[in-house]
N, C-alpha and C positions, 0 to 999 in steps of 0.2 A: 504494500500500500504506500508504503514511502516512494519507492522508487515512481510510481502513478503519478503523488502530489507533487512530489520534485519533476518531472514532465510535465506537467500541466503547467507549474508557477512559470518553467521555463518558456515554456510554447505559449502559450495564455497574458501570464499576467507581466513575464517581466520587463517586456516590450513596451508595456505604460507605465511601468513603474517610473519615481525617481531615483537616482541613484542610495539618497539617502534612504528612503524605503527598501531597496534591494537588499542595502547591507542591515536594514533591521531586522527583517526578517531570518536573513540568513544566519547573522550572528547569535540572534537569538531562539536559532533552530524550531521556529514557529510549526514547519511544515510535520517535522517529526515528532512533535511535539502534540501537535494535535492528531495526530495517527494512536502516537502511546495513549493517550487518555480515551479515545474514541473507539479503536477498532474492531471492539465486543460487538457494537452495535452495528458494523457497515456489513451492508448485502455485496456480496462479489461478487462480477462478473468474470468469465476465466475463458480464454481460448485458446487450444490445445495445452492443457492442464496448464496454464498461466493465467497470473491475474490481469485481465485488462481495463478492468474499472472498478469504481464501487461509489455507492449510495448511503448517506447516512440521512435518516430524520429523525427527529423529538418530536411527540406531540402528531402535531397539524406541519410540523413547519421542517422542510426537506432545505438540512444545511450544507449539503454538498454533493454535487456528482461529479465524479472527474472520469475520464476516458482516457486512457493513454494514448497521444497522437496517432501512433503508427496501428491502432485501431479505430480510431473515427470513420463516420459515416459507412458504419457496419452493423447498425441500429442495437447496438450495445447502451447506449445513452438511452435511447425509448425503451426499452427492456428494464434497465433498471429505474428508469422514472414509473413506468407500468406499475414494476413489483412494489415500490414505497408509496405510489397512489393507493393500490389495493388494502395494501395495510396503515394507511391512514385509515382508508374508509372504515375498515373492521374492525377499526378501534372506536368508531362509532364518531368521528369528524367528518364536518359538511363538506371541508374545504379542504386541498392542500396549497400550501405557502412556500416561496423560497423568494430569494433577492439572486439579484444581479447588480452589475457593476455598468453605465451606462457605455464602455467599450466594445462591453462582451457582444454584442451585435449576431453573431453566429447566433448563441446560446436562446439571445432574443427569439430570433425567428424560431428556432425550437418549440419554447415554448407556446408564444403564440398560436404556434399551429397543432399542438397538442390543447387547445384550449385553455388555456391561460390569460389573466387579465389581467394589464398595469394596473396597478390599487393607488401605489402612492411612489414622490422621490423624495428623497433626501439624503445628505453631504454624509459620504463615507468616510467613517472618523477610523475606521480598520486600517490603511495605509497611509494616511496622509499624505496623500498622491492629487488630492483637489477633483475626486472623483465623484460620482453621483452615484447613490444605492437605487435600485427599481424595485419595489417590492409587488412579486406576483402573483395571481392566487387564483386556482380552480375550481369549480364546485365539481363535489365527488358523490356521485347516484347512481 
């Protein structure tokens, strides 16, 4: 799972980063970091017995999906959004929830076209990179 989130920050995120951002994170081994405390909870994706992505939510509210590059657009992303929609719903929630970051653009469209609504923005204080959060949300029936 490390090795996913460290692809992803690289391919994804660190292309908008600032530098001083880059090395927070990095210094401060956030990525690994939230792997160790989290990864009871993430649903795997795997192909040919590897991991290629994983899914984590709380609640109503789906905190990450990452895909590892060299598996995009191999509907491993809707597969794991699928399985944490499901199990929102069975946990007896109307909706599912997650944010984005207003670069993520790809991700937008994802959503979107899984049925997703913009709800709300506001000023991502996670990187301090002067970014905008989108927070998005489904009804699940």
């Amino acid at each position: 799972m490390q090795a996913i989130l460290a692809d992803t920050f690289e391919t994804t995120w660190r292309p908008h980063l600032t530098s001083a951002a880059i090395e927070d994170y990095l210094s401060a081994g956030r990525g690994d970091r939230y792997v160790g405390e989290h990864w009871p909870a993430f649903w795997v994706a795997e192909m040919d017995g590897k991991p290629a992505g994983f899914v984590h939510w709380d609640g109503d509210f789906i905190e990450a999906v990452h895909v590892s590059s060299n598996h995009l657009r191999r509907g491993i992303g809707s597969r794991l959004l699928d399985h944490a929609e499901r199990a929102i719903a069975a946990a007896g929630f109307a909706e599912a929830r997650l944010e984005s970051d207003d670069f993520n653009r790809r991700s937008h469209a994802v959503y979107l076209t899984r049925g997703y609504v913009e709800k709300d923005r506001y000023p991502d204080d996670e990187w301090n990179s002067g970014f905008t959060t989108l927070l998005f949300a489904k009804p699940l029936g």
